[in-house]
C-alpha positions in Angstrom: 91.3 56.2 65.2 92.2 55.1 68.6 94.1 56.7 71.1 96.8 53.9 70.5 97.0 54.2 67.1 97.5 58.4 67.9 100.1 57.7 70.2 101.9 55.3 67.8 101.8 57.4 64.5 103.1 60.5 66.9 106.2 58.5 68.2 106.8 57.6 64.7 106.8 61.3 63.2 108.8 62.3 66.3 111.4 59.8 65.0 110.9 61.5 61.1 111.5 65.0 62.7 114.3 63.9 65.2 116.0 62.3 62.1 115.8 65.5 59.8 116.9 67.9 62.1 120.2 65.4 63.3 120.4 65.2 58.9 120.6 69.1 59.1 122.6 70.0 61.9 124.9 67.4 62.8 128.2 66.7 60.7 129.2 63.9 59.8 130.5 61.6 63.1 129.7 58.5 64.8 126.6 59.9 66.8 125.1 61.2 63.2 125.7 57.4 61.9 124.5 55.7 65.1 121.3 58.1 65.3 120.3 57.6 61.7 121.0 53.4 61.6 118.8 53.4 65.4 116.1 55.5 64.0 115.8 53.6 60.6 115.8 49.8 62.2 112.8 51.5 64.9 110.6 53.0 62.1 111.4 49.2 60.1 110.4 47.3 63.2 107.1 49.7 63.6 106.2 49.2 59.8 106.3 45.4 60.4 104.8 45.5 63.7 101.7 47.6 62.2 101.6 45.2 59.4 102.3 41.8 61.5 98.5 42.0 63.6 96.8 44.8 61.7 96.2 43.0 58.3 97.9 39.3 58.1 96.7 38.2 61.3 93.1 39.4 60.4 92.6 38.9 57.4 92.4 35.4 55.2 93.0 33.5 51.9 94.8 35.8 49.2 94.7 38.9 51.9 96.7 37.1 54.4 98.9 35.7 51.6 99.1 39.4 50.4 100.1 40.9 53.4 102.7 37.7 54.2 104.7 38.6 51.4 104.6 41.9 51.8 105.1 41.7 55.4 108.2 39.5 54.3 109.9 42.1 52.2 110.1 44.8 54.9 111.1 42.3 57.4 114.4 41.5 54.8 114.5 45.3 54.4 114.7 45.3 58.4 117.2 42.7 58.7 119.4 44.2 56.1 118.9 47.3 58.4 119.9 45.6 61.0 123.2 44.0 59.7 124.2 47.9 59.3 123.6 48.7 62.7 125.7 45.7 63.8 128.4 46.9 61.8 128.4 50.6 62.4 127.2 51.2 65.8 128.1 47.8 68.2 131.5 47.0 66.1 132.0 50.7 64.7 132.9 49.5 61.6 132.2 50.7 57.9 129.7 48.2 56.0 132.3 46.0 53.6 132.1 47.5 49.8 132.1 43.9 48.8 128.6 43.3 51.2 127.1 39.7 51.9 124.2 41.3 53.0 123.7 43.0 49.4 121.8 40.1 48.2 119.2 40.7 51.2 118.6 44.3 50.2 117.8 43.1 46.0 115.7 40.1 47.3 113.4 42.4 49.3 111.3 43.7 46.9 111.0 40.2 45.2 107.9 38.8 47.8 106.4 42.0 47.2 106.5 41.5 43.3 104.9 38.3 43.9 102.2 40.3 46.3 101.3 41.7 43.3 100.9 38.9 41.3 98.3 37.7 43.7 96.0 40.4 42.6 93.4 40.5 45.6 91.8 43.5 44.5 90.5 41.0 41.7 88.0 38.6 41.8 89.4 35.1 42.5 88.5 33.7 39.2 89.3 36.1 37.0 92.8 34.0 36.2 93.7 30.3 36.7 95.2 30.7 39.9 98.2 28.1 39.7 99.0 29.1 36.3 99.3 32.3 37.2 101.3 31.9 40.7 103.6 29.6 39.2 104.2 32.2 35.8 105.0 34.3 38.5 107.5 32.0 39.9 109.2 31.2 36.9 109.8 35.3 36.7 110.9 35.2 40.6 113.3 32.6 39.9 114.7 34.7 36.8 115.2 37.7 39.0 117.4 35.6 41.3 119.3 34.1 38.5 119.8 37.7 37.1 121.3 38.7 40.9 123.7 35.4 40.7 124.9 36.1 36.5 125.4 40.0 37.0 126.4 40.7 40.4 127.9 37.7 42.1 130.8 36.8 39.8 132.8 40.4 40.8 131.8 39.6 44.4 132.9 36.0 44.8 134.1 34.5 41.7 136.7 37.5 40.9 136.8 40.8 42.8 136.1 43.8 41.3 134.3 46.4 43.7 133.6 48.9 40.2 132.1 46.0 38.4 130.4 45.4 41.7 129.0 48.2 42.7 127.7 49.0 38.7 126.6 45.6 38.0 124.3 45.8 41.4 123.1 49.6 40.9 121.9 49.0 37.4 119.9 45.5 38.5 118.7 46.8 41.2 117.4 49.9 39.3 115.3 47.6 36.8 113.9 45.6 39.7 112.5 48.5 41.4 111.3 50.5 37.9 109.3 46.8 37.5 108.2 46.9 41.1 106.9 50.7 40.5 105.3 50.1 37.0 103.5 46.7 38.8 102.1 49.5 41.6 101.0 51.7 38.5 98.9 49.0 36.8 97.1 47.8 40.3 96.7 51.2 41.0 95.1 52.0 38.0 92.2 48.8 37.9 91.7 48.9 41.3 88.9 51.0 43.1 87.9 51.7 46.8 90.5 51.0 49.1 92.1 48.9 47.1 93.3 52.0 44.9 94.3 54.0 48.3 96.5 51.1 48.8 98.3 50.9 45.9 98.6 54.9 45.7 100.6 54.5 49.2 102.8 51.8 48.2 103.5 53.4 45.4 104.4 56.6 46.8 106.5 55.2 49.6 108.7 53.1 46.9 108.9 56.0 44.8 110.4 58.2 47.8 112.6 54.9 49.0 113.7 54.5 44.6 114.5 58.6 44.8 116.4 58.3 48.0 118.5 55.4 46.7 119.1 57.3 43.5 120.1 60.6 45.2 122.6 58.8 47.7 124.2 56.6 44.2 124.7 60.2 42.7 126.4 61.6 46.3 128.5 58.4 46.5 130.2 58.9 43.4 130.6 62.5 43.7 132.2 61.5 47.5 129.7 63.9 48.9 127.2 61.1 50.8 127.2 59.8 54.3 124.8 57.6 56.9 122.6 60.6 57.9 122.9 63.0 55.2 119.9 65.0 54.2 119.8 62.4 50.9 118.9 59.8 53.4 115.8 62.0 54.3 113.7 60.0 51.3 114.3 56.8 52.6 113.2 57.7 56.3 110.5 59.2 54.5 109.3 56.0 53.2 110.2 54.0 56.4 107.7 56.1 58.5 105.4 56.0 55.3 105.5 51.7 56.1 103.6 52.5 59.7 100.9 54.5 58.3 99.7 52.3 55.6 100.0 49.2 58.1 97.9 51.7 60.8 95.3 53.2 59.0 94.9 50.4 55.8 91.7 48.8 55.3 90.9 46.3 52.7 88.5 43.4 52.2 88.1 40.7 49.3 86.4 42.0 46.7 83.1 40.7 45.6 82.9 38.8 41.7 83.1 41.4 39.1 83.3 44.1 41.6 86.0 45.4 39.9 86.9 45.8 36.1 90.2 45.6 35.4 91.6 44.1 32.4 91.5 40.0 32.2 94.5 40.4 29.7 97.0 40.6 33.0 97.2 37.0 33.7 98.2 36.5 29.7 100.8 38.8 29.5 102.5 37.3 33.1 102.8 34.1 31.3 104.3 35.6 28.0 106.9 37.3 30.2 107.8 33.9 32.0 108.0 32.5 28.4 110.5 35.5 27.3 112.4 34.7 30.6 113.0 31.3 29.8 113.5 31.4 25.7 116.3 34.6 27.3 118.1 32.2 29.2 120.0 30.7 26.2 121.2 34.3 24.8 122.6 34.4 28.5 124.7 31.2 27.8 125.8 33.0 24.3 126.6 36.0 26.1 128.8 33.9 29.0 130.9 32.5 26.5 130.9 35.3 23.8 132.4 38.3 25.9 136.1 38.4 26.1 136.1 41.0 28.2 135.4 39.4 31.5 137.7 37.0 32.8 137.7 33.5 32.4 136.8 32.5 35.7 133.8 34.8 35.4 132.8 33.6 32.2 132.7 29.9 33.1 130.4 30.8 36.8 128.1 32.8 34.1 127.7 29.4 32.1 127.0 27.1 34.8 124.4 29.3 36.8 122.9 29.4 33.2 122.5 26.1 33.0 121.3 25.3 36.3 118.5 28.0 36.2 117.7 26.5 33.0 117.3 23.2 34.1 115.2 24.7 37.2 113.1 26.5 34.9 112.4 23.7 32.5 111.3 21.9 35.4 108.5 24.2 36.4 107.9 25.0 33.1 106.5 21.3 32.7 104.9 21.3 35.6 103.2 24.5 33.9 102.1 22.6 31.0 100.9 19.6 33.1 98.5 21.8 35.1 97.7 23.9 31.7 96.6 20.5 30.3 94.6 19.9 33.3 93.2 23.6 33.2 91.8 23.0 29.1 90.6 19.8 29.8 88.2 21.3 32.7 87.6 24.5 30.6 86.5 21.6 27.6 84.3 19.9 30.1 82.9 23.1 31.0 82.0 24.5 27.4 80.4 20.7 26.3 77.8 21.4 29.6 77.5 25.2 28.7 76.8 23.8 24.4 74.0 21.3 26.1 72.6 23.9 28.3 72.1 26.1 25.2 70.5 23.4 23.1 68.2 22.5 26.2 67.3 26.4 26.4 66.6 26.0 22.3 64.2 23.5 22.4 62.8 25.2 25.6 62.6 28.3 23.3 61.3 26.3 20.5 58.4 25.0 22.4 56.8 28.1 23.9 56.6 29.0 20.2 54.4 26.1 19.4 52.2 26.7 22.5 52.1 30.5 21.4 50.9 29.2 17.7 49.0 26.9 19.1 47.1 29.6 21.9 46.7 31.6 18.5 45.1 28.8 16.5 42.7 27.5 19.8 41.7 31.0 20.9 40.3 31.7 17.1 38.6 28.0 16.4 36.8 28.2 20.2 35.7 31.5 19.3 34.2 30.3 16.1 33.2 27.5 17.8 30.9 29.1 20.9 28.3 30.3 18.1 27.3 26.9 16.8 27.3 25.7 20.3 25.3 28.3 21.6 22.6 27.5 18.8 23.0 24.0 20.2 22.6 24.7 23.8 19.5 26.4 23.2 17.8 24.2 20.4 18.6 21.4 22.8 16.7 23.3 26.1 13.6 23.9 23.6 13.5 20.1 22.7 14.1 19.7 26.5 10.9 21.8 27.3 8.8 19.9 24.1 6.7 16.6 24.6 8.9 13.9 24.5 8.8 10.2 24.9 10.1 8.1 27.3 12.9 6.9 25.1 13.3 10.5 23.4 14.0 12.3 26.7 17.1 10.9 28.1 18.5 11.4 24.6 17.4 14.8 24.6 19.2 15.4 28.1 22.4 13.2 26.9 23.0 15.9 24.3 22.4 18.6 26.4 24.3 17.4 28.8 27.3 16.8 25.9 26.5 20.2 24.5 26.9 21.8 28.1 30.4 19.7 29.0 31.6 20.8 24.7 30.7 24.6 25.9 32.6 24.7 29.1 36.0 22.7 27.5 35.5 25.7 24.7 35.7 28.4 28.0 38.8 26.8 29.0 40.7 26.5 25.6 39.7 30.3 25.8 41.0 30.7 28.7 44.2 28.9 27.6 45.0 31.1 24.5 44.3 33.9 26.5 44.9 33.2 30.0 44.0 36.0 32.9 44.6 35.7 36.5 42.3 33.2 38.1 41.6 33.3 42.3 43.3 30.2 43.6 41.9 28.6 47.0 42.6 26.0 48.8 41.1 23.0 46.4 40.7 19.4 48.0 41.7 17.1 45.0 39.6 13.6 45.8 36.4 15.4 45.6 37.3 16.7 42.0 38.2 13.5 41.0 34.9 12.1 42.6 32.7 14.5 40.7 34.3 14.5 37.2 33.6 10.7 37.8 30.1 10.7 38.1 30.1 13.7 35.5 31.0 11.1 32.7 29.5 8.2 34.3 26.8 7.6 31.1 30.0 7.8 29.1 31.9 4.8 30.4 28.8 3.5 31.4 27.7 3.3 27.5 31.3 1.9 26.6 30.9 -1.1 29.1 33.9 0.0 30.9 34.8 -0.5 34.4 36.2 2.4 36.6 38.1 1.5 39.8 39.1 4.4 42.5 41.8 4.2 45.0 41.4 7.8 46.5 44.1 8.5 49.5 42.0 10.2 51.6 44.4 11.9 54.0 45.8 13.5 50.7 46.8 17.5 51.3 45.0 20.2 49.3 45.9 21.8 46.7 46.2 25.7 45.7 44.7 26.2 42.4 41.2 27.0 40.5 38.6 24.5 41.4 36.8 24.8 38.2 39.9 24.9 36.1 41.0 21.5 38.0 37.7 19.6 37.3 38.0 20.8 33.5 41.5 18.9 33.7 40.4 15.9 35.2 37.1 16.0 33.0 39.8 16.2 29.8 41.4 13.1 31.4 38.6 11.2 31.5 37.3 11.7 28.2 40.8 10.8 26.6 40.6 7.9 28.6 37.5 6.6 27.3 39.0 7.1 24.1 41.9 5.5 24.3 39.9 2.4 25.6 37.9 2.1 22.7 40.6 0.1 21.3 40.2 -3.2 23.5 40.6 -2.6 27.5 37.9 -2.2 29.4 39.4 -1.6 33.1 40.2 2.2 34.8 41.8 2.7 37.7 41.7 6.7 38.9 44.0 6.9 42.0 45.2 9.8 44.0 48.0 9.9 46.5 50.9 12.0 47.7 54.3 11.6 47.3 56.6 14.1 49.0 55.1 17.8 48.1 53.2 16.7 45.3 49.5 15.3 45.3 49.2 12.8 42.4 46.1 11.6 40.2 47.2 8.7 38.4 44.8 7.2 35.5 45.4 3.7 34.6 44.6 0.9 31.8 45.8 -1.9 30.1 47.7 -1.3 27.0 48.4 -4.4 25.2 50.2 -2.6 22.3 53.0 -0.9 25.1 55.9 -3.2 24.8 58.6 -0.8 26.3 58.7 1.2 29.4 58.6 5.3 28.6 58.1 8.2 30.7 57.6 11.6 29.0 56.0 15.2 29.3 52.7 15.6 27.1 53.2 17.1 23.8 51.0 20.1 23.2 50.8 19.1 19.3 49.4 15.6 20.5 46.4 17.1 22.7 45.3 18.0 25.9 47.0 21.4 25.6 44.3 23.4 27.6 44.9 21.2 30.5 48.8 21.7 30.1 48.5 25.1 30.5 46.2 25.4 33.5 48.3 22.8 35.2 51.7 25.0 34.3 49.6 27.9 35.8 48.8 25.7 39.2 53.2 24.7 39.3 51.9 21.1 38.0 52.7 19.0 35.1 50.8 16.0 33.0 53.3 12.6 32.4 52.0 9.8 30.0 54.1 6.8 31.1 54.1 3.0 28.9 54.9 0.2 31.3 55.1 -3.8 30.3 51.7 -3.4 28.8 49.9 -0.2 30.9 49.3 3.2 30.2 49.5 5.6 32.5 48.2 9.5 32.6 49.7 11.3 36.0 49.1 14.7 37.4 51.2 16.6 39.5 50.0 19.2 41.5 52.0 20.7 45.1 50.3 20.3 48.1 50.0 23.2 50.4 52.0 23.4 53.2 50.4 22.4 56.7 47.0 21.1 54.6 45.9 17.8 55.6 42.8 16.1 54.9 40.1 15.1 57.0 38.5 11.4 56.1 35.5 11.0 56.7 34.1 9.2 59.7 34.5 5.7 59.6 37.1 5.7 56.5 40.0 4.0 56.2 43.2 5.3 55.4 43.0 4.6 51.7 39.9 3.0 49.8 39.9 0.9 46.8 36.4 -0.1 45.5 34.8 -0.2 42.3 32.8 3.2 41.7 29.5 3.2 42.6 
């Protein structure tokens, strides 16, 4: 606390305890009055100056809005104040029973209703906002329409200072038992200092409700007057003002910081509902009681019908933005509905490739025995006199039976995948030597393979041998797929953005229509799915006016670039050699 800040709050309880001893010791006279009106406008005009730089000028959004209002109702507290101090001290005067400046004193508390409304110890979007401000108007509007039926008839319409004076007490009492039980319920959900606040206001209204009470009882009784000890409440709560402006501290809170009920912003808009549908029992009552004058009755009818055209009014204006509100919230639920089914099918095929893991892991394992037998009856018939015709067969199949035993390791390793040691992995030179690892293949089938390899192309970050087992798979599937009429490959690599591409081409005479999808796992090449998921990459097959294509994306790492070779060009494009 600051040394300012001391020296204000002490000048202020100097003012408390210069106003209680004047309550106790001084009779009633004009210094008593004048003392008492002085020292209640000060300790006003310190609660709003504590409030005024403290909190609305620092603050922003709903906490400057906040503060506004409230710093509105103690500024019409301070003006009705002010209007007695003008009356009793400069024209030394008594206040008028029949009082304009009544209507200021009931309208005070109304911003600070609305304060409350705002909620900003809430997350923003707990409750539509405009709905809720404007259910909240609708109520404000019903308050002042209450003032105008009850009240204002005996003041203007036809004098009656016991009507007057009852009529006000007893609307004035409900407005501040709603302010009070609005205080309770903020109180109550809020936390932090949030819940500090409230706990102030709420005990500086109750002493303010208690004071006004006490002085209503001494008034009838002929036993009150400015400065009597009953005002002591009310100075009370005055002072009360400067500390929470002073020593207050509150922030927006964070979403779902708090937990407070969300049924707040539904039972606002069946209030402003019950103060609308209330208005015609109003309009029955203006023209039902016999008891009032005419005069009074007829004012009673009109200000009905006026508030009820004003209401109506905002009341469509409610539905319009309600309307707007469902139609957003319908929007909202048909994304969240696609979402889910997105997520589903997301589910549904992790499933399969679990399954499918299951069923590869246990036919590779059943698989590696045969092989094995293979592997080494084919390195005895290796080893055995062959012929010059016999012995490239005899290396074809071992070399088949070697490339069949490592794609078993890898569906292994893709039912049952480990953690692998990534390095930096420079993709062209894969791609050159699974090339020349299936050259007899394509070589056999007559086909002709044509690379275009971008040789300033980044590496990669991965497992070398898991990366040549993928472009070994593509290959082969390649060579399959060609057995059906074309006869031309084209393996190309280059980058595009952060991903390094291999791209297989061929002609596809059956392709008609242009498509673009993920692999299925159920269609094949699922061990090279899953090492590529592994690496961050994915496989695409895409149709196009007669081509197939098979393209692999990998990311790049960052700040890896190539080298080419002396005397290469920035890409190359030949026939493989």
């Amino acid at each position: 606390m600051s040394k300012g800040v001391k020296i204000w709050l002490a000048l202020v309880l100097a003012g408390l305890v210069l106003f209680i001893l004047a309550a106790l010791v001084l009779r009633n006279s004009f210094l008593l009055t004048a003392l008492t009106d002085i020292i209640e406008g000060l300790l006003l005009a310190s609660g709003v100056a504590a409030l005024v730089p403290a909190r609305a000028l620092n603050s922003k959004g709903r906490i400057r809005l906040f503060w506004s209002l409230m710093i509105l109702g103690v500024f019409l507290w301070f003006s009705y104040q002010m209007l007695w101090i003008w009356y009793e001290v400069f024209l030394h005067k008594d206040v008028p029973d029949l009082f304009v400046g009544d209507v200021i004193l009931f309208l005070n508390i109304v911003p600070m209703m609305a304060a409350l409304a705002l909620r900003p110890h809430r997350p923003r979007n707990e409750y539509a906002g405009r709905l809720g401000s404007l259910d909240f108007a609708l109520l404000l509007v019903w308050w002042f329409f209450l003032y105008v039926f009850t009240v204002i008839p005996w003041q203007y319409v036809e004098s009656d200072l016991e009507s007057y004076n009852r009529n006000l007490n007893a609307v004035y009492l409900v407005e501040k038992i709603a302010f009070l039980a609005g205080l309770a319920i903020c109180w109550m959900e809020s936390q932090g200092a949030w819940k500090r606040l409230y706990v102030s206001l709420f005990g500086m209204s109750l002493s303010y409700s208690a004071s006004s009470a006490l002085a209503n009882w001494a008034i009838a009784r002929n036993m009150y007057y400015s400065g009597s000890f009953y005002d002591i409440p009310m100075v009370c709560a005055m002072a009360w003002l400067t500390w929470i402006g002073l020593r207050t501290r509150v922030e927006e809170p964070e979403p779902r910081a708090t937990h407070g009920s969300p049924l707040f912003g539904v039972w606002v808009a069946r209030f402003s509902m019950i103060a609308v549908f209330s208005l015609p029992l109003f309009a029955i009552w203006a023209m039902a009681d016999d008891s009032v004058p005419e005069r009074v009755g007829t004012f009673r009818l009109i200000g009905t019908l006026l508030a009820a055209l004003v209401l109506g009014v905002m009341v469509f204006v409610r539905q319009y933005l309600l309307d707007r509100e469902l139609v957003h919230l319908l929007g909202y639920s048909r994304n969240s509905f696609d979402n889910l089914k997105r997520l589903q099918a997301q589910i549904l095929q992790s499933e399969k490739m679990a399954s499918l893991g299951q069923l590869v892991g246990g036919a590779a394992h059943e698989l590696n025995n045969p092989i094995t037998a293979m592997l080494g009856y084919s390195d005895l018939l290796s080893g055995t006199e062959l012929t010059a015709v016999q012995k490239p067969f005899a290396a074809k199949i071992g070399q088949d039976v070697r490339r069949t035993k490592s794609l078993v390791a890898s569906l292994i390793s893709f039912a049952r995948p480990g953690p692998s040691a990534k390095a930096p992995v420079d993709l062209n030179t894969l791609v050159r030597t699974a090339v020349k690892l299936v050259r007899p293949q394509w070589e056999s089938r007559d086909i002709a393979v044509q690379t275009d390899i971008d040789a300033e192309l980044p590496k990669v970050q991965g497992d070398s041998n898991q990366l040549l087992q993928v472009c070994l798979q593509l290959l082969g599937d390649c060579f399959h797929e060609m057995e059906k009429g074309s006869k031309q490959l084209t393996v190309r690599t280059l980058r595009e953005g952060a991903m390094a591409v291999l791209e297989l081409s061929m002609l596809a005479p059956a392709m008609e229509t242009a498509e673009e999808s993920l692999i299925d796992p159920v269609r094949g090449l699922s061990a090279c799915q899953g090492i590529l998921q592994e690496h961050g990459g994915q496989i695409l097959r895409k149709t196009d006016t007669g081509a197939l294509f098979l393209r692999v994306e990998l990311p790049v790492m960052e700040g890896s670039q190539s080298r080419p070779a002396m005397g290469a060009v920035l890409r190359q494009s030949q026939p493989f050699a």
